[in-house]
N, C-alpha and C positions, 0 to 999 in steps of 0.2 A: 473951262466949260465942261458943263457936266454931262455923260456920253451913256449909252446902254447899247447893249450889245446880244442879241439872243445865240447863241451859239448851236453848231450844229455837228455832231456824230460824238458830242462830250455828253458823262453826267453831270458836266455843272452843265446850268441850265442857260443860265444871263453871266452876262458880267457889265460891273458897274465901273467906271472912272471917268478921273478927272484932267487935260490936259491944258495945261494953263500957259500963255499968252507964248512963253519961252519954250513951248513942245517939250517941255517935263510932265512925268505920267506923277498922280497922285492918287491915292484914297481910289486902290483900287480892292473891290469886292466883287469874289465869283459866288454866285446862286446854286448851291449844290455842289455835287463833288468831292473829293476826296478833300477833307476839311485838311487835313496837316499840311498838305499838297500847294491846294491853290493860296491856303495863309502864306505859307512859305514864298510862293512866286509873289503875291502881291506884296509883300513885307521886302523882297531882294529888289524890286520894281520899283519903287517907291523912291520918286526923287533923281532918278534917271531919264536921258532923251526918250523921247517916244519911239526915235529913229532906230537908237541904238536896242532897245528891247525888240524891236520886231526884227533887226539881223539876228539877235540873239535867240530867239524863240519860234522863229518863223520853220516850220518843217521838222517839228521835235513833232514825233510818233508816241501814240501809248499804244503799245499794242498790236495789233493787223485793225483799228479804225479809222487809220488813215490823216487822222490830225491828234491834238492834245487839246489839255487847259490851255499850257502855254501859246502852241500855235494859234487858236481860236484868240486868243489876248493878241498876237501880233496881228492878225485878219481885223479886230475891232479896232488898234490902233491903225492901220492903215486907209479901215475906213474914214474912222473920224478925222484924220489927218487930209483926207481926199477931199473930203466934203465941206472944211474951213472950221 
């Protein structure tokens, strides 16, 4: 299923993915942002638990803003995970 996500205190703006029946993350695309950055995360993500990426990403800082790409990507997988 195909998920959107608006993110908040990041410059990407959205993030887009897909997790499919087996809570594996797929064809995931952040909106803005440090391009090498979030390719990079979505490209490492790609074909792993949804579970296991939000342990892994959940409470990574950039900065003093208090989250990341990456945390905001475990906050969208938690949500869609929430919500079926």
């Amino acid at each position: 299923m195909k998920h959107t996500y608006q993110t908040k205190g990041t410059c990407a703006r959205k993030i887009q993915f897909e997790i499919d029946e087996n809570g594996t993350v797929h064809n995931v695309v952040f909106e803005g942002g440090c391009m090498g950055n979030t390719q990079g995360v979505a490209a490492l993500v790609e074909g792993m638990q949804a579970d296991d990426v939000i342990e892994k990403c959940r409470n990574i800082q950039c900065g003093f803003r208090g989250t990341s790409c990456p945390d905001q990507l475990a906050a969208a997988l938690e949500q869609a995970l929430s919500n079926g």
